[in-house]
N, C-alpha and C positions, 0 to 999 in steps of 0.2 A: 504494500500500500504506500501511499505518498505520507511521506513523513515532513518532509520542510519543502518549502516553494521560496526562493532569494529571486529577486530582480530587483534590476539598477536601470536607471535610463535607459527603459522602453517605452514609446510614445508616451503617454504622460504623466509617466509614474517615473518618481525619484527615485526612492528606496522603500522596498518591501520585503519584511520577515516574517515568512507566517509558517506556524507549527496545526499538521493537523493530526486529526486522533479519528479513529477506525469510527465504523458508522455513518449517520446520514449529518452531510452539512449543507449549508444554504449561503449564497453568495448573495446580498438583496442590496437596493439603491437606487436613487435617482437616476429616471432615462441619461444616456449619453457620461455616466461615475467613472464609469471603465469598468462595469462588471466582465462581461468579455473578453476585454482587453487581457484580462486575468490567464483566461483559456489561450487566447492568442500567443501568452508569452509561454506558457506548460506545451504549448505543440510548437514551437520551437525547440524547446531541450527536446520533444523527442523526436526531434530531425525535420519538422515541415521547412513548406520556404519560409527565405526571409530574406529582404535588401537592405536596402541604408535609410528606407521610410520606417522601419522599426525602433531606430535611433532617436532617442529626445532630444529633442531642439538642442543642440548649444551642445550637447553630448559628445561624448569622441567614441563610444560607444554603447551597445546595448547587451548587458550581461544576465545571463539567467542560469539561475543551478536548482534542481530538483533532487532530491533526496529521498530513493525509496526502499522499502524493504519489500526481497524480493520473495520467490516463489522458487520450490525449485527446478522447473523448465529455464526458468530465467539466471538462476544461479548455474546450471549446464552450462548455460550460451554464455554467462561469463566465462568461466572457464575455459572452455573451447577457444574461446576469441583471447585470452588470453587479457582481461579485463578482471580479475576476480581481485576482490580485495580483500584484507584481513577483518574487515568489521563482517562480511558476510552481505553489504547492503550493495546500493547502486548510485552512483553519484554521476546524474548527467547535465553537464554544462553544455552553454550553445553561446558563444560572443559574435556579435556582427559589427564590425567600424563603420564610419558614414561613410566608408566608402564602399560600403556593400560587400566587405573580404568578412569571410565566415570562420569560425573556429569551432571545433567540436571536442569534447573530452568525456571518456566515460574511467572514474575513479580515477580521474586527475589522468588520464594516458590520453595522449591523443588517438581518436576517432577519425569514421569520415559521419555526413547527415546519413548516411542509408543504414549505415550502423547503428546509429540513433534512433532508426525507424524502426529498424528492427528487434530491437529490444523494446522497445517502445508499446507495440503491438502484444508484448507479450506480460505489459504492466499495467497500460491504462486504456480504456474504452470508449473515445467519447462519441455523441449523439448531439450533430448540432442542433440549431435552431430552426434549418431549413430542414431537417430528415424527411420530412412530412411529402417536399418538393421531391427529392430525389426519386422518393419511393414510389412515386408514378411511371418510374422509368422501369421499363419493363426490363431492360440490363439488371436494374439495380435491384429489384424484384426477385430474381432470378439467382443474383450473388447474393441476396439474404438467403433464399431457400436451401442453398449448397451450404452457406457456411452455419446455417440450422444443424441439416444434415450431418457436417463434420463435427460437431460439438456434441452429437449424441454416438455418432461410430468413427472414430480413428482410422478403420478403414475407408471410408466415404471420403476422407478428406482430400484424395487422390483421383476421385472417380473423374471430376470436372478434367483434371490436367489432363490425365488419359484420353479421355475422350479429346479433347484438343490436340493433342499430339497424334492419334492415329487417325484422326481426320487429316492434316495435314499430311499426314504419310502418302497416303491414299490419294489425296487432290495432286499430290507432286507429280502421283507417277501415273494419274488420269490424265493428267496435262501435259505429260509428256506424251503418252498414247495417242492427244490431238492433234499433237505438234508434229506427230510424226506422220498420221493419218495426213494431216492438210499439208506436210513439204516434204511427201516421198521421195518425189523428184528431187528435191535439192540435197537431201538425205543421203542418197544415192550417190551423187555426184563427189559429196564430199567422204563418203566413203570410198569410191572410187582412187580420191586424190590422196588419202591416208594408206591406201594397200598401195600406191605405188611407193609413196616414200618409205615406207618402211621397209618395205623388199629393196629399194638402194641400198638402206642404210644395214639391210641385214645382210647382204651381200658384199658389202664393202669388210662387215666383221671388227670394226673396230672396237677393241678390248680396254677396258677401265686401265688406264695408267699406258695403253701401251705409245701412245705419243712422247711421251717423257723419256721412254724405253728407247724407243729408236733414234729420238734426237742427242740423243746422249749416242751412241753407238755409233753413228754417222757422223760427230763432232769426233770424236775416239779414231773411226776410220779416216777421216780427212786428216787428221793431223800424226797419221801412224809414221811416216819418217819421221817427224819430229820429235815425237814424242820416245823413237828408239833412239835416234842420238842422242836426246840428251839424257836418257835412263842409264847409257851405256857409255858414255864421258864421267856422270856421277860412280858407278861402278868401279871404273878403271884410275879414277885419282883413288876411291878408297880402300880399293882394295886390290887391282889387278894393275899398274902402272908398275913400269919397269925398274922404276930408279924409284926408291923411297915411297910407297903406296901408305897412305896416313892408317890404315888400320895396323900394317904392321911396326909402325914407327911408334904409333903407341903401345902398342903391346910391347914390344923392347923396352920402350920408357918405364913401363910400371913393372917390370921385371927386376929392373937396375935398382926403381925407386924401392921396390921390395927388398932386394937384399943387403941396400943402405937402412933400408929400416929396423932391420935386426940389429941394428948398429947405435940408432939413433930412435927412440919410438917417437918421438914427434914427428917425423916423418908418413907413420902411418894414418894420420889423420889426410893426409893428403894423396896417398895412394889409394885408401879407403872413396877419396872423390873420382881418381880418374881411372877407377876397375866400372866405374856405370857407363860412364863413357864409353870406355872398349865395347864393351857391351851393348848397347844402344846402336853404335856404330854396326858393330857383328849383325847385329837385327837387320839395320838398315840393305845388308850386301845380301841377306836372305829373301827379302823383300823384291829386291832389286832386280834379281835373277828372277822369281816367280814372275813379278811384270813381266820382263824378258821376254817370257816364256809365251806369254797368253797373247801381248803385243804383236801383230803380224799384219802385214800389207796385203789385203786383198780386196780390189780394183770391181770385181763382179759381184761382191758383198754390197761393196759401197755402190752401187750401180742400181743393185735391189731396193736398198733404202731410200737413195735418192727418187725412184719410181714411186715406191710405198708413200712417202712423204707427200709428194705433190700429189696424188691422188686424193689422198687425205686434207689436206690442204683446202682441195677445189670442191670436195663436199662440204667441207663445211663451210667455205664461203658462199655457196649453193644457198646453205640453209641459215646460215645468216647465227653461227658461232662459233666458238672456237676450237679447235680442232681437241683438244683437252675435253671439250662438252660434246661432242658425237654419240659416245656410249649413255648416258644419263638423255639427249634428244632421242634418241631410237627407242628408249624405255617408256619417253614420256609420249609420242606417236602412238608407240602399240596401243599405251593405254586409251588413247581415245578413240583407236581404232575397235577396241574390244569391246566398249564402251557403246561404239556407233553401233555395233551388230548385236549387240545384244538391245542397244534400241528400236536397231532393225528389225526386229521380232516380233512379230504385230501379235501375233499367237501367244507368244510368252509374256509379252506386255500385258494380254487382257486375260491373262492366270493368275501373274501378280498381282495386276490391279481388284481382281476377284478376290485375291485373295488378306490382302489389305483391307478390304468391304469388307469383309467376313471377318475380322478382327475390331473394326472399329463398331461394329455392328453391336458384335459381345459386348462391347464395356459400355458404347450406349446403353445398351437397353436395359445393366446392370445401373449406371445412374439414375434410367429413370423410373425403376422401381423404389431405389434407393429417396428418391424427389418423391415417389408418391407418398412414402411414410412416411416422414418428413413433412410433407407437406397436410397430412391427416393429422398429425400431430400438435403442428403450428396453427392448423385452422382451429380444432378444437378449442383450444389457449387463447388464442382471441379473441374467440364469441364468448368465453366465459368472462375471459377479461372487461369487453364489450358491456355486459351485464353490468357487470359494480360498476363501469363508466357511462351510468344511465342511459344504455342503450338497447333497453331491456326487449328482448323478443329479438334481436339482428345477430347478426350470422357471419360472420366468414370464413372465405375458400381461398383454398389454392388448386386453382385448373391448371391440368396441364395439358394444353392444346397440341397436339399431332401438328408436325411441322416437316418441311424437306430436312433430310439431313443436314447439320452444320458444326462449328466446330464448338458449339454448346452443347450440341445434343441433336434427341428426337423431337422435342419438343418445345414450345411458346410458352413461359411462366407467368402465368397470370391472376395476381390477386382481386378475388371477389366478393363484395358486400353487400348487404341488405341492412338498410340501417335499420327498420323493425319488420316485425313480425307479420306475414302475409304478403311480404316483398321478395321478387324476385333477385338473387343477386346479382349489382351490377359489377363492371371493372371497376378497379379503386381510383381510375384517372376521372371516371364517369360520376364520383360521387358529388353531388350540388353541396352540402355542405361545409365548410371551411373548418366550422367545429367537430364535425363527424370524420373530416380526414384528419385533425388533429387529436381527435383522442385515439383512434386508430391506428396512427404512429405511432403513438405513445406507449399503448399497449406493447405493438410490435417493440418497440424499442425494450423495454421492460423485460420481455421476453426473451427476447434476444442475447439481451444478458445477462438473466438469470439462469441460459446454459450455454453460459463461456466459462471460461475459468479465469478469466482476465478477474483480478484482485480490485482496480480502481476504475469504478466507473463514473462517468462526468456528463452530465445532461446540462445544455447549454439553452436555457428557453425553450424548449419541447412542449413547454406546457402553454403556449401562445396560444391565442385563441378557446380557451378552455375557462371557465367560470363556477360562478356557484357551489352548487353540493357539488358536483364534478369536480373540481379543484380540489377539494375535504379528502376525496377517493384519492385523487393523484397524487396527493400528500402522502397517505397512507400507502399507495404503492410503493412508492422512494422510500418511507421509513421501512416497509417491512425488505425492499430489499437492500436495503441497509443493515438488517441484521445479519445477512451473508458477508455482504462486501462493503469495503468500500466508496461510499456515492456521496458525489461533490454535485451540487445542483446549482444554476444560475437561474434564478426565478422573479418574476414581478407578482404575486399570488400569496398572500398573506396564508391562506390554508395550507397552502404546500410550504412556505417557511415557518409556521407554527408547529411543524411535525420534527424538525432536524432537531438532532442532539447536539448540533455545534451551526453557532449563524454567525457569521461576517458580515459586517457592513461594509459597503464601498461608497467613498462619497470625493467631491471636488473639495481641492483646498489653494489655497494663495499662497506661494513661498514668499521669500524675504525677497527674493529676486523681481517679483510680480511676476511670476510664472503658475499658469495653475498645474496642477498636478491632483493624481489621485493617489487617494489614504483607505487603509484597511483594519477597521475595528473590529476585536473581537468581541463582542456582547455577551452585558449578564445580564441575567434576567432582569434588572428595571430596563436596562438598556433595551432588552428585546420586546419589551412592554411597546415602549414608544417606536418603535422600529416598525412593528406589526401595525400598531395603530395609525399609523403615518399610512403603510398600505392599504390599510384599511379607508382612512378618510381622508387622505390626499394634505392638502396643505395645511388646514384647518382641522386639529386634533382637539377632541373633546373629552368630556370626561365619558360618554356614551362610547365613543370607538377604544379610548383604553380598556374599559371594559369589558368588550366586544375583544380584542386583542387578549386581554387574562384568559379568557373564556378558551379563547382557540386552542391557547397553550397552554393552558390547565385539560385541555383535552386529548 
């Protein structure tokens, strides 16, 4: 759950410390306080957008750090990401400059936003003010009922992807089946033009390395007198030269210097240097001779390679690389050759593609079983919901309308209502009511999160449009599910802030700057006396609306 919320110069708030405690709390205040404003800065730390209009005037920046304790999915994803910290909790910063550069930090490490989000998702829930708008979207409709689904089977949670991924399998290689149907001919042609190069290139035989091989060999042969004389001038000064050859000259020297050293042993430090020598040198005349030996002048060798070469050569300048990359281009030809014939296969194209169908088909049909109970499930829940939200005798569905295949599914998600009893039910885009879609959200919302496992949830005005005894009930929904989790509410609705165990106020204030800014009280019960009553009676508070205000909250 959220334990502490910090922000510093974000739009019009200076500095804010607030501590919260588990259960139902209420955020209330004068239109335009910055109730919002609140939620705006808690969905930045966990990773939404944000630019340099986040930044309070005059600010160099906008800082917000949230402090939760987590769950342990959540403490996993610590770990894993390598984020975990010694208290066991979560600590996620979000800094923006006016210059719109972003910083993110989870337990003081740095992050990136997507990081944020995704932890994020796995702490807190929120339901804005427009929910009500989205949920006409039959997308958005459709991604409730899935993520219903996942919250009651772990394996459901997968079925949507599935299905998306083997639809797309299947469209690829339908598409391709077109493409080859409608440009046989050019198909053809370019087929044609890959089996001739390749039989060049496979006929020429060029082997991995062997350019390297011959050019070196051909350098070797071109310079084979040369390179015998001068093997064979090094040879005969040191070891085969008539008059004094330097190998034997040393070896004499360290002979002499040896038997002066029995004489003398400081000497053998120095014979001890030129016995490697000798040796090295002795290496060198063994060496020397072996070259010798492999070194040979032949004219029709070098005649071969010089042919080899330039053939080689004018292929690859043919095909527009270097003669080093011929073997890796004949590998990569083939493969598009193999590629074009097995595109060429009209026969085997429409096996696969059958048989692709026939896979995507499976995990469809298993989603939309999985959507229909789900969806019996969900309807149940918010006709009963429905009821305590004085809308006694109404009804809602989820149809799921038979559609062409696609990469959602078999089917059209379609929420259906009847606001009372005797009424047909219509689409929820079709409902005339403003308050009948808005308690209908609300319900949905409620429900919704009362099977997630998300720890904090945050209702941002959900309750628009909504009045009277209905308001009393909405209260009472947020407090009872407040007994599971924790729920943070933004509310203008005295019934529904009369129910919270913990109430904030949010209001304007004048700095010493003359800048205004917003401030966040926590209230005690006198304070929540007159807070309620203010909601209650607007500007002019009486001793009739404090009253009225005891009464709520004494109830």
């Amino acid at each position: 759950m959220l334990r502490t919320l910090s922000i510093r110069d974000f739009v019009i708030v200076d500095t804010i410390e607030l501590e919260f405690s588990a259960g139902f709390s209420v955020f209330t205040g004068e239109t335009g306080a910055g109730k919002s404003i609140l939620i705006d800065a808690l969905t930045l730390a966990l990773g939404g957008r944000g630019d340099a209009s986040v930044v309070r005037e005059g600010a160099a920046k906008a800082d917000i750090t949230a402090d939760f304790a987590v769950t342990e999915p959540a403490r996993a994803w610590l770990a894993a990401n390598e984020f975990a910290a010694d208290e066991g909790g979560a600590l996620l910063r979000r800094v923006i400059d006016n210059a719109g550069r972003s910083k993110a930090y989870i337990n003081g490490i740095a992050a990136t936003a997507a990081q944020l989000r995704e932890l994020g998702d796995m702490l807190v829930d929120i339901h804005g003010q427009h929910a009500h708008q989205s949920l006409l979207k039959t997308e958005a409709q459709r991604a409730l009922l899935d993520n219903q689904a996942a919250s009651k089977d772990a394996g459901a949670a997968g079925d949507a992807k599935a299905v998306a991924a083997a639809y797309k399998a299947w469209r690829a290689l339908a598409r391709q089946r077109e493409q080859f149907e409608t440009n046989a001919a050019n198909v053809l042609y370019e087929r044609e033009r890959l089996e001739w190069q390749v039989n060049e290139l496979e006929k020429l035989g060029v082997k991995p390395g062997e350019w390297s091989e011959i050019t070196n060999e051909h350098s070797r042969l071109s310079h084979a007198a040369s390179l015998l004389e001068g093997a064979q001038e090094a040879l005969s000064v040191i070891s085969e030269a008539d008059e004094h050859p330097i190998l034997s000259q040393l070896t004499a020297l360290n002979l002499k210097l040896g038997k002066l050293a029995s004489i003398d042993t400081e000497l053998q430090a120095i014979v001890d240097l030129i016995e490697p020598a000798r040796i090295q040198l002795q290496e060198a005349v063994y060496g020397l001779n072996t070259y010798l030996d492999r070194v040979e002048l032949d004219p029709e060798r070098l005649r071969q390679l010089d042919m080899r070469m330039e053939v080689i050569h004018s292929t690859a300048r043919k095909f527009r690389v270097t003669p080093d990359e011929l073997p890796d281009e004949c590998a990569k030809l083939s493969a598009k050759l193999q590629q074009l014939a097995d595109a060429s296969d009209l026969d085997g194209l429409r096996q696969q593609e059958d048989k692709l169908k026939a896979a995507y088909l499976v995990v469809a049909q298993r989603l939309s079983q999985t959507r229909a109970v789900a969806g019996r499930q969900l309807g149940d829940a918010v006709t009963r919901a429905m009821q305590e939200l004085n809308m006694t005798g109404g009804s809602f569905e989820v149809a799921l309308n038979p559609s062409e295949p696609g990469a959602s599914g078999l089917e059209q998600v379609e929420f259906l209502v009847a606001g009372h009893a005797g009424v047909a039910p219509r689409p929820l885009a079709k409902v005339a009511s403003g308050g009948e879609l808005a308690r209908i959200a609300l319900a949905i919302s409620v429900i919704t999160s009362n099977a997630t496992t998300t720890p904090t949830l945050i209702f941002d005005e959900v309750d628009s449009g909504i009045g009277g005894g209905v308001a009393e009930v909405v209260g009472r929904l947020l407090k009872r599910l407040g007994q599971q989790r924790q729920v943070l509410c933004v509310t203008h609705l005295p019934q529904v802030a009369s129910q919270a165990a913990q109430h904030f106020q949010v209001a304007k204030s004048t700095l010493a700057s003359g800048k205004t800014a917003s401030r966040i009280d926590v209230l005690d019960a006198k304070a929540r006396v007159e807070e309620v009553a203010r909601m209650l009676g607007g500007l002019e508070i009486t001793a009739t609306t404090r009253k009225h205000a005891r009464e709520l909250l004494a109830s």
